[in-house]
N, C-alpha and C positions, 0 to 999 in steps of 0.2 A: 682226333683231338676235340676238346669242348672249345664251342666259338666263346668269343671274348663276353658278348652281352651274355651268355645263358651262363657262365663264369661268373660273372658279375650278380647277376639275379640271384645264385647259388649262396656266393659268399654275403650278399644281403641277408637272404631269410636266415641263413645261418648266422652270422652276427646277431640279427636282433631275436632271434628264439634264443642264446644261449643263457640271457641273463636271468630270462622266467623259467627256465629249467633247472638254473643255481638258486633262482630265489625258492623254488616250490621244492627244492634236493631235499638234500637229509636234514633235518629238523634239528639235528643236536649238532653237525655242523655248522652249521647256517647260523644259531645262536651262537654259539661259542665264537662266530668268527664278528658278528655283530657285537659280542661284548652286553644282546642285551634280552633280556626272554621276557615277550608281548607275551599279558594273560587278557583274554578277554573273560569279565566278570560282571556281578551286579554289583548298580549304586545306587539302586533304589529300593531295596528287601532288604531291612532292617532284622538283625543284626548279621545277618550272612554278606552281607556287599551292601556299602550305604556312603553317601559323603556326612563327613564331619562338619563340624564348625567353622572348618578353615577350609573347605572345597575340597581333602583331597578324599580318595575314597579309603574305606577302611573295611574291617569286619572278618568274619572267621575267615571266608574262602582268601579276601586277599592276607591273611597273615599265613595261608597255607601256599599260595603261591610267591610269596617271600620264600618260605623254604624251597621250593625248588629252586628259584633264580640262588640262594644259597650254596645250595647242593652241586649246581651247575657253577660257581663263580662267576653270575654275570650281576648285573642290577637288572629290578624289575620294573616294566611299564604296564600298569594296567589299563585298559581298555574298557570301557564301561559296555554293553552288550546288554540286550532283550531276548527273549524267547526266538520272535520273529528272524532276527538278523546272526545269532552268534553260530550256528552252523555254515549260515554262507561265509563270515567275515573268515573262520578257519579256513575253509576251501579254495578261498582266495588269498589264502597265503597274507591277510593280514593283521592274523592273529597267528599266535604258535600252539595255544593252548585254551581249553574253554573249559571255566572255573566258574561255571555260574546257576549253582541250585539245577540243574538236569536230570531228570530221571532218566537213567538208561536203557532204553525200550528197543523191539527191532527194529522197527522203522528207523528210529536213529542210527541204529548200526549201519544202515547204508549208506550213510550219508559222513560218519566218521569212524573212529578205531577208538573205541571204548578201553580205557587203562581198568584191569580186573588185578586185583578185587575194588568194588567200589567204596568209595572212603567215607560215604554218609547215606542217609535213608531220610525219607520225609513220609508222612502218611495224615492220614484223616483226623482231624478231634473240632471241640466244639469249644467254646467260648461262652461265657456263665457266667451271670455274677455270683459272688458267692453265697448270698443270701439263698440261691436254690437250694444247695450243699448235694448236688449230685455229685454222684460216687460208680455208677455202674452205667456201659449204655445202655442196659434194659430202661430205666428212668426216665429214657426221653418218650417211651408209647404214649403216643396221643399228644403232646404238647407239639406247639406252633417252632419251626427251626423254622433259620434262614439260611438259607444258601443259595449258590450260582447257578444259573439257570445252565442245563446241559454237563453238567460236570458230571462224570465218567461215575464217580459213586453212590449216586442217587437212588441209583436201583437198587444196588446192593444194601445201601443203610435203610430204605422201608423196608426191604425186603425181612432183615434181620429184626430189626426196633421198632419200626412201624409210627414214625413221627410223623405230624403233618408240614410238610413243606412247603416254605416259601420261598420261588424261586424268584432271586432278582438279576438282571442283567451288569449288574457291577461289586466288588465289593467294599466300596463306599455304602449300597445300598443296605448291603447286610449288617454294616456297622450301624448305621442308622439305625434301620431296625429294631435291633437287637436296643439298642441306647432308645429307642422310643419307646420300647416295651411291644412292639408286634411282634415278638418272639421270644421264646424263652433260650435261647440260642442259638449261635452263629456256628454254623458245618463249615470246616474250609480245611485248607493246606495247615497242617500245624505248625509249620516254620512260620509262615504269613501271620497264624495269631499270636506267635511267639515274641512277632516287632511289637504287636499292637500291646500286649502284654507289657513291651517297656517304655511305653508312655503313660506320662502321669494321668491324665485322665480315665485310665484306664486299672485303677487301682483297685476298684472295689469288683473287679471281674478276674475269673481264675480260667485256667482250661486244667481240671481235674481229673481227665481220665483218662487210660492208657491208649495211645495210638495204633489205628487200624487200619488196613489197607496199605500197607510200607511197602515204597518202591527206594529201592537204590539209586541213588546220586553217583552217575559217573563222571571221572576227568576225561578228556577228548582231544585226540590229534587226529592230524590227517591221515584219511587212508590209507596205509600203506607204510607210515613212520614205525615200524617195529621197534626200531634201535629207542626212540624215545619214549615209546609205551611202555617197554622193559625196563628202563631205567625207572620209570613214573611208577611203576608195580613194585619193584619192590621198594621204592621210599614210603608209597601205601602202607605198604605190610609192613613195615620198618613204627608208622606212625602208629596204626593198630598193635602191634605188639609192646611199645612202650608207654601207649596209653593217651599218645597226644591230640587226639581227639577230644579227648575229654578234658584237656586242658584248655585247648580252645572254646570248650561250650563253659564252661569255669570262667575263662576270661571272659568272655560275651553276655556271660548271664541266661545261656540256655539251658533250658531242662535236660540232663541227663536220657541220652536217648537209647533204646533196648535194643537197637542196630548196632550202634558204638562198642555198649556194653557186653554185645554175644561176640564183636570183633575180635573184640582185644580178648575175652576170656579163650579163643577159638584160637588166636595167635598163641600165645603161652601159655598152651594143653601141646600146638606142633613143635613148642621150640626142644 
């Protein structure tokens, strides 16, 4: 027979592991029995995740994480989230979901369970006033850009255009910049120029050309959540085939994107 103290020890660790084993359990249990589905998102990238006027956050991704808490019957809490922190906060079980502009790369897959197919793209473009009236990126050979110093497609856009690069270490710097005239353009994330686009000071500047280097934005659970990655796949495919993606860039005031648009034409060619 087990003596009493190592009895005792037993049903200790056992009691206190059982409750971080239910909270980390099944995803779509665990919500449903909460009543409530945490997204972790952005509140500072305008117009994809931002605070309003009144504090609360707003923007495409949270109007698409409304639909799942929808879809599930619970209410939604968002969770405002960085680059840095929104994979750990999943991991640690507190968040259920991560809604926040991600590119879905390998490295990330190790660290979550990427919901496929992805439900948005971002890529590369520039920022112009319009008075340049550029149209093509051959246009940019030989004029001064600005962009971030170390960013992943610097090689590839001399390589191709052959602009001279100014790299700065923040993108306040490039804005500057660009607004001081040290450049005839701002290189960055196209969703990023996209906020900057819907500020009024920023009227007399377009980004007129088609986006290059598009990486897919995925949604994200933990490890191992099948049951809730399935469900999240096909609300995806659900939203690309009836177009609401592009409902959301409509409401937002985003450029119509040629990720969205091959989606949805790609969805209702399978149906």
């Amino acid at each position: 027979m087990m003596n009493r103290p190592l009895l005792s020890l037993l049903l200790l660790v056992l009691g206190t592991s059982a409750p971080v084993a239910h909270a980390l359990g099944d995803a779509l249990d665990t919500i449903r029995a909460r009543g409530t589905l945490v997204v972790g998102t952005k509140a500072d990238y305008q117009p994809f995740g931002f605070r309003n006027a009144e504090g609360a956050i707003v923007g495409f991704e949270p109007d698409l994480a409304q639909e799942i808490a929808n879809k599930l019957g619970v209410k939604l809490e968002l969770v405002p989230v960085v680059a840095t922190n929104r994979l750990q906060l999943l991991a640690d079980g507190k968040i259920d979901l991560v809604i926040a502009t991600m590119n879905d790369t390998p490295e990330r897959r190790k660290l979550a369970l990427f919901v496929e197919p992805s439900y948005y793209a971002s890529g590369v473009n520039v920022l112009v006033p319009k008075s340049l009236h550029l149209h093509v990126w051959q246009e940019l050979q030989g004029k001064k850009v600005c962009t971030i110093e170390g960013a992943f497609y610097l090689a590839e856009i001399k390589s191709r255009y052959d602009p001279e690069m100014i790299a700065s270490q923040t993108t306040d710097d490039i804005y500057a910049g660009l607004k001081a005239g040290k450049c005839a353009a701002a290189l960055y994330d196209d969703t990023a120029l996209i906020g900057q686009l819907q500020k009024p000071e920023w009227s007399d500047y377009e980004m007129p050309l088609r986006s290059i280097l598009v990486q897919p934005w995925g949604l994200a659970v933990r490890l191992g959540e099948t049951r809730f990655a399935e469900l999240l796949s096909q609300l995806v495919k659900e939203w690309h085939l009836k177009g609401r993606i592009q409902e959301d860039e409509r409401k937002w005031h985003i450029p119509p994107s040629a990720y969205a648009e091959e989606m949805h034409q790609r969805f209702l060619d399978e149906k």
